[in-house]
VOLOKOL-534393 format. One record per atom (N, C-alpha, C): residue in one letter; z, x, y. Coordinates in steps of 0.05 Angstrom, whole numbers, plus 5000, padded with zeros to 4 digits. Layout:
VOLOKOL-534393
AZXY
...
end
This chain:
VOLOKOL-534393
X500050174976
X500050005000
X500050185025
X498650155044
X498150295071
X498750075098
X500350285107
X501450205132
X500550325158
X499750135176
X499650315199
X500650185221
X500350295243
X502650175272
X504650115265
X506449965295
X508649895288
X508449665271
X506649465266
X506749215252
X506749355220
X506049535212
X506749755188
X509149805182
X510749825204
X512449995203
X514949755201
X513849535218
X515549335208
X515249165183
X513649245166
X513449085141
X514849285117
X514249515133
X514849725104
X518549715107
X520749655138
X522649525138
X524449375125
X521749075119
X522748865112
X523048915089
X520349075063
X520149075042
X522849215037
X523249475047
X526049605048
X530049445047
X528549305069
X531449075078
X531048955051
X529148795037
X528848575017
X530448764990
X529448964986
X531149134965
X533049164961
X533149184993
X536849274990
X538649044986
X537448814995
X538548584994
X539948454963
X537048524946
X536748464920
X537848594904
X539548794917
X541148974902
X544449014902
X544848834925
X547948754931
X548448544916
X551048584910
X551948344888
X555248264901
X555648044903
X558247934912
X560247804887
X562647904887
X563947864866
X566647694883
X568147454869
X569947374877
X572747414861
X575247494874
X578047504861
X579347274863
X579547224845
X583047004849
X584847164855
X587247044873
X589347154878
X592146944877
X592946774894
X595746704893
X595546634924
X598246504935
X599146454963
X599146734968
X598846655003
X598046945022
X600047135020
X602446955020
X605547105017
X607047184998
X605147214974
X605847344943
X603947564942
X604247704928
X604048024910
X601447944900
X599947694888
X597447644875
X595547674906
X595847614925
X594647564950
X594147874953
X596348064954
X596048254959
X594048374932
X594248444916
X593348594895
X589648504899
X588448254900
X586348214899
X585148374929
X586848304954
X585848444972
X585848694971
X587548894956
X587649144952
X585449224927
X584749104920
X582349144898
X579449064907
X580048914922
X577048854946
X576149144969
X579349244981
X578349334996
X577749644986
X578449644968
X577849924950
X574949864939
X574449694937
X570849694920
X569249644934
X570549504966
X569049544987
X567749775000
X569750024996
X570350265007
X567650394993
X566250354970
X564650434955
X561550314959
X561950104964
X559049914975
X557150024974
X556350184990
X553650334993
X552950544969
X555350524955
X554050664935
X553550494903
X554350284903
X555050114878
X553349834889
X553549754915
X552049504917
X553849334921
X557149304906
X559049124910
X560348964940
X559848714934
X561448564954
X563848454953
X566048404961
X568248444944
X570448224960
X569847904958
X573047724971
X574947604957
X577247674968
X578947604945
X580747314964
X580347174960
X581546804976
X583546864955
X585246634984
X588146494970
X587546324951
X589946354926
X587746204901
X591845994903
X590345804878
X593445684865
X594645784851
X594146064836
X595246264824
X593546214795
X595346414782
X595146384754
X593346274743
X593046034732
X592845774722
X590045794729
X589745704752
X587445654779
X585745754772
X586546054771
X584246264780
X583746384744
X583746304722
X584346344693
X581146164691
X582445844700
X580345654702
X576945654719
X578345794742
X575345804757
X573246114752
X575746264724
X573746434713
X572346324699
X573446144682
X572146044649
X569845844665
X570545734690
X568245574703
X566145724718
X565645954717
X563946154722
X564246184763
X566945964768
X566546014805
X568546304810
X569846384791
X570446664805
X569846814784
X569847174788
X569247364770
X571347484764
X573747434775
X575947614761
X578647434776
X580547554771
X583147424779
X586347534769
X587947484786
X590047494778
X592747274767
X593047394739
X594547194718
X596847324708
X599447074708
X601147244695
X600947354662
X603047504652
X601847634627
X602147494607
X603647144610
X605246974594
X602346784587
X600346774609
X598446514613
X595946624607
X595246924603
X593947084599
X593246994568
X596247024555
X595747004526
X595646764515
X597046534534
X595846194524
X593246104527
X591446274555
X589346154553
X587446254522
X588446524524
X585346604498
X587446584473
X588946504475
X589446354447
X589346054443
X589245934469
X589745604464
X591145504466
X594145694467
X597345464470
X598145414493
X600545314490
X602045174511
X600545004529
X599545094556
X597544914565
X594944844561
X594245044548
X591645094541
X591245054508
X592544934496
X591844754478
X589644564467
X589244824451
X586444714440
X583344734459
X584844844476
X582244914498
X582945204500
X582045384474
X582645684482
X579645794501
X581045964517
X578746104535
X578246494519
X575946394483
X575846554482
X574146744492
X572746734512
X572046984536
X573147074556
X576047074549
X577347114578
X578047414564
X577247664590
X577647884581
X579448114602
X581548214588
X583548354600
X582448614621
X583348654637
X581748944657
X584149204657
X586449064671
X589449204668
X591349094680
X594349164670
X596248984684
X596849194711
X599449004729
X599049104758
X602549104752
X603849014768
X606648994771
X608348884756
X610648794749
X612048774736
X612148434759
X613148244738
X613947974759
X616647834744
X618847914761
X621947704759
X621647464766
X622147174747
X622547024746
X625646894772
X624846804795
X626346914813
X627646594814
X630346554823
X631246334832
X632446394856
X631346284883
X632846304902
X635146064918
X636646044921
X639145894924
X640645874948
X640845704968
X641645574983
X645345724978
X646445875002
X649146024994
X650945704992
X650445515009
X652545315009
X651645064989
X649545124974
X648644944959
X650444904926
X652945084932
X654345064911
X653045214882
X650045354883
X649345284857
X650645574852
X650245724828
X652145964828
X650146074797
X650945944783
X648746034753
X647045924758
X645345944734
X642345744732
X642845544716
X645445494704
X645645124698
X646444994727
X647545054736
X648045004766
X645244834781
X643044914781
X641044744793
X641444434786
X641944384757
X642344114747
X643343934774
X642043784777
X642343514803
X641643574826
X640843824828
X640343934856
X637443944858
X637343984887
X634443954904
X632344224898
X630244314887
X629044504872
X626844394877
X624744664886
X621144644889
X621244834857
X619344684851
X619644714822
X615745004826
X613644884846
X611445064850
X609544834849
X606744934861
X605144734851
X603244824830
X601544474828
X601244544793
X598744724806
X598844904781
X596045104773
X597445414777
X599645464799
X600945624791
X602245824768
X601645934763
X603446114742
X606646094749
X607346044766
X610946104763
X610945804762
X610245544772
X609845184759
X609845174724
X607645354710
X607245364693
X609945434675
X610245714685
X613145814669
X615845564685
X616245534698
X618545374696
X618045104686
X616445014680
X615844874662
X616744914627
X615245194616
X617045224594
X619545284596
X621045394626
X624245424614
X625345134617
X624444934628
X625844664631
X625944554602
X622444614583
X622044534565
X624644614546
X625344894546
X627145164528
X629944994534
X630644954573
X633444914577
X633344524559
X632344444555
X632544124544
X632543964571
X631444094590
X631043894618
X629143744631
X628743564634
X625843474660
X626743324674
X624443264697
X625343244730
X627443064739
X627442864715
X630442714716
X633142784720
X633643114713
X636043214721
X637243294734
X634043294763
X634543414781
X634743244796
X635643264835
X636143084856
X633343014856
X632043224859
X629243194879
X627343404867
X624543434856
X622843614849
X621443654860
X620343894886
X617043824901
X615344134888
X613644074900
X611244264889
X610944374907
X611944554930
X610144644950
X609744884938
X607444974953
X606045204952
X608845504955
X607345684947
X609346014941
X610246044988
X607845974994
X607646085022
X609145735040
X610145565030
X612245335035
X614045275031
X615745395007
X617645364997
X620045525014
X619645715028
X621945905043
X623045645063
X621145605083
X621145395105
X623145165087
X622445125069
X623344845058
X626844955058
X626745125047
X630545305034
X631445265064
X630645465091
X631545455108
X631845095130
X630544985126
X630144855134
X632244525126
X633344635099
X635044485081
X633244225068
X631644255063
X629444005048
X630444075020
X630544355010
X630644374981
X633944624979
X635544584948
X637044734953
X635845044942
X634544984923
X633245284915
X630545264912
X628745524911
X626445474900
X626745764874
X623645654864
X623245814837
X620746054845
X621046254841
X618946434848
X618746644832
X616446624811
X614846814796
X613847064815
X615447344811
X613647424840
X614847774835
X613347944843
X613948184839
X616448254869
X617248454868
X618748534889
X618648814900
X618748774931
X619748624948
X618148394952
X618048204956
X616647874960
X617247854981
X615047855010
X615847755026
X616647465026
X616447265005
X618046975006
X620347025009
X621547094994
X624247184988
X625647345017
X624747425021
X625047645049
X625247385071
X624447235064
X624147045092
X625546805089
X626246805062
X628646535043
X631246715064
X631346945051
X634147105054
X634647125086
X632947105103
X633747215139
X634147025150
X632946755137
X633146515151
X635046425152
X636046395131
X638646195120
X641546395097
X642946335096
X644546505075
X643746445046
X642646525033
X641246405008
X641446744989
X641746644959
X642446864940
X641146864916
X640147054906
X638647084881
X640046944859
X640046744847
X641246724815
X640246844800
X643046894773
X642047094749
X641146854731
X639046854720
X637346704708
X638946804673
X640846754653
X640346834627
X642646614617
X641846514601
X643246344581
X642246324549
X643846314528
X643146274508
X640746244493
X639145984516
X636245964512
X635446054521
X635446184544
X633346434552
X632446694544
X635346714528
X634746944515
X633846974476
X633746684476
X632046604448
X627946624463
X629246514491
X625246454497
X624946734503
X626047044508
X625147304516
X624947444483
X627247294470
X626347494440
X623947314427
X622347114420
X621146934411
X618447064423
X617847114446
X615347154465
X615147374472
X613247534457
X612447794472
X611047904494
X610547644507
X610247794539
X612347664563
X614747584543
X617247574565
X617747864557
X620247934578
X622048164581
X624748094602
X625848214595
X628248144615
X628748384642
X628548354659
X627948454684
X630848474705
X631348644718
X632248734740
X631948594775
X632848444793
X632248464817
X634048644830
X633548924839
X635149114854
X637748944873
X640149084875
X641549024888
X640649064921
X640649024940
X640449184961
X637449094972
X635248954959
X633348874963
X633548664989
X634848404976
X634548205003
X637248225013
X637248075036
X640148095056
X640547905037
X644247975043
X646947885027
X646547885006
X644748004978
X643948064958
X645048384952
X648148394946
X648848714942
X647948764911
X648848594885
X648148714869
X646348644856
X646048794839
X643648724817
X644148424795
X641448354795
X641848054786
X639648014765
X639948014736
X638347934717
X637847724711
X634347794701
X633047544690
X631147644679
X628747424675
X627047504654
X624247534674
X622947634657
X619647564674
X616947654656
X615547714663
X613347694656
X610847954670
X609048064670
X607348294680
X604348014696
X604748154721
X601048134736
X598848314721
X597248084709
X594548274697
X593048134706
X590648334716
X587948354725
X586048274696
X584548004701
X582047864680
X579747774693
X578447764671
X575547724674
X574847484655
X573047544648
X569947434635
X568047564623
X567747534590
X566447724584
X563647634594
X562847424597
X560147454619
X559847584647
X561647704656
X561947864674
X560548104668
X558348224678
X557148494669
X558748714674
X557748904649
X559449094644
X559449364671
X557249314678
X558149554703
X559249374729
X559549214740
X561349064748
X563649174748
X564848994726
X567849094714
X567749434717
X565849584709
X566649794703
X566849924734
X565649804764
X565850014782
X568249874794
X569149634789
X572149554801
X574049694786
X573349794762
X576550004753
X575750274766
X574150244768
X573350564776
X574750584811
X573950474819
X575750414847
X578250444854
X579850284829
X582450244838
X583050534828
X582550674796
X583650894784
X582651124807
X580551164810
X580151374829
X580951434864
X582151104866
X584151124894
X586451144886
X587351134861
X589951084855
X592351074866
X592951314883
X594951354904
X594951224925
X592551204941
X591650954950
X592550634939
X592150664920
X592850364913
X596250354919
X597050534904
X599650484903
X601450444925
X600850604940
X601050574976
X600750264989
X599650074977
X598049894992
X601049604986
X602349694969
X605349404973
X607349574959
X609349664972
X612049624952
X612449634919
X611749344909
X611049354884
X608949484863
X607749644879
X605649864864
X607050114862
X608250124872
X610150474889
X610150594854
X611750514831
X611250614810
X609850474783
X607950454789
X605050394772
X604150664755
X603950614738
X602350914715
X600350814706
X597951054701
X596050894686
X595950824660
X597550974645
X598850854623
X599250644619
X601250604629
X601950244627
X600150084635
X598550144652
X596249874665
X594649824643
X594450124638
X592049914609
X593349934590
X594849854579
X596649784555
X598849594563
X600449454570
X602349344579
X601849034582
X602048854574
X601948544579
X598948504581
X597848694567
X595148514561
X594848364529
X593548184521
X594048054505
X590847914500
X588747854516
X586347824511
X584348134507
X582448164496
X581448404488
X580448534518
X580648774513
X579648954539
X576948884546
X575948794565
X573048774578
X571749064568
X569349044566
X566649254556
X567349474578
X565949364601
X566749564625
X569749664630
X572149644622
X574349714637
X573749954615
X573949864588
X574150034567
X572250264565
X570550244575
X568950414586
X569450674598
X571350554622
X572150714637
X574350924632
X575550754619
X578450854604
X577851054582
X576151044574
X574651264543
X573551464564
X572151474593
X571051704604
X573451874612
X576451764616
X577051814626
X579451984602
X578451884581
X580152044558
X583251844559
X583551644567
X584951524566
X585651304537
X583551324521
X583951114507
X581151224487
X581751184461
X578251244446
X577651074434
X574651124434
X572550984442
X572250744425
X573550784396
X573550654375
X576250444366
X577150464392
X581550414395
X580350024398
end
């Protein structure tokens, strides 16, 4: 093809612009409310694969999702390409249980886990409650549905022999509504699935006098030995105001999923991003500060490794090839 003048020079342009066009690919994250750790993680994985663009083609937005649940579903519905799920809902969807009963999502495929998430109860100081039988009759945002922490307090109500009848009042607000509600005195505690520091929690605790409960009773600690992606977890003493000591409970791991219709170099240049910023990443919330790569790809995954992650993980001598 021959070009001449500027009317040449503007076609040989466009043909140029049209290439490049045809060569960028836009990928969407699930994440969680703005004011949880899932919000963060998707945007810290966007802006790392962003950082690469011109060389990979990747476009990279990660929206406020309903969590968990949500963003599990709008993979298997082909409207997002990846997401963040807890490590409990990870393993109901591609097996089929609990909610996902009989509707297993077997293409849902693991990438790596991210943080560690405490099953959090936060509590109103004058609301009398003190343990976690204590909520019984009291005012509690239980999450809304599609949530991952809705989801899990759902099975401990199922575990404790309780439903919404035993409580004053049950609402659903959102991870980024529920603080307002505590301070505000609408609810006496809320429930929050959430890594730490949480800014929710940070903003439960400054507002109002409000205290972490230790989440463990008899049945809780039948639902942590029974389920292998519970664990029983730590919230630091010294974390939120008027919170001096350390307060146990149980929780669960943030992992990063896909779709095995998700193409393999895809997947494979979003691990490549996060592992080769790594310090970078970790830098980017609090709850990354000690992340290993060890653990990310081994740790609360439970659906099979995506083509591409595994990929990456074998170049990197991390894992072989045949594992």
């Amino acid at each position: 093809m021959k070009f001449t003048g500027i009317a040449g020079l503007t076609a040989a342009f466009a043909v140029c612009g049209s290439f490049a066009a045809a060569q960028e690919r836009f990928i969407t994250i699930g994440t969680g409310g703005q004011t949880g750790v899932y919000y963060v993680v998707g945007q810290s994985v966007c802006r790392l694969v962003n950082r690469g663009s011109a060389d990979h083609g990747l476009k990279c937005t990660a929206p406020s999702t309903g969590g968990s649940i949500a963003n599990i579903n709008a993979i298997k519905a082909g409207d997002m390409d990846m997401g963040v799920a807890q490590s409990d809902w990870q393993f109901h969807a591609y097996n089929g249980s609990s909610q996902f009963e009989g509707d297993a999502f077997g293409d849902l495929r693991a990438v790596f886990s991210v943080h560690g998430e405490p099953f959090n109860v936060v509590a109103r100081a004058d609301s009398g409650i003190e343990t976690f039988t204590d909520l019984l009759g009291k005012r509690i945002n239980v999450g809304n549905p599609g949530s991952g922490q809705r989801a899990t307090m759902d099975v401990v109500m199922d575990a404790m022999g309780w439903t919404e009848d035993d409580f004053a009042l049950t609402s659903e607000l959102k991870s980024a509504e529920q603080s307002a509600a505590l301070g505000d005195n609408n609810v006496d505690a809320i429930i929050f699935t959430v890594g730490h520091p949480a800014g929710s929690i940070q903003e439960a605790t400054t507002t109002v006098d409000a205290k972490v409960i230790p989440v463990e009773t008899p049945e809780i600690e039948q639902l942590v030995d029974e389920n292998p992606y519970y664990a029983w977890a730590t919230v630091p003493g010294g974390m939120y105001k008027g919170n001096d000591e350390d307060v146990r409970t149980f929780g669960v791991k943030a992992t990063f999923v896909t779709s095995a219709s998700v193409e393999e170099d895809v997947v494979y240049e979003v691990v490549k991003a996060v592992f080769e910023n790594f310090d970078r990443f970790k830098g980017l919330h609090p709850a990354f500060e000690n992340l290993t790569e060890e653990d990310m790809i081994s740790t609360g995954l439970s659906a099979p490794l995506h083509a591409g992650a595994k990929k990456y993980y074998v170049e990197r001598g991390w894992m072989e090839a045949d594992s």
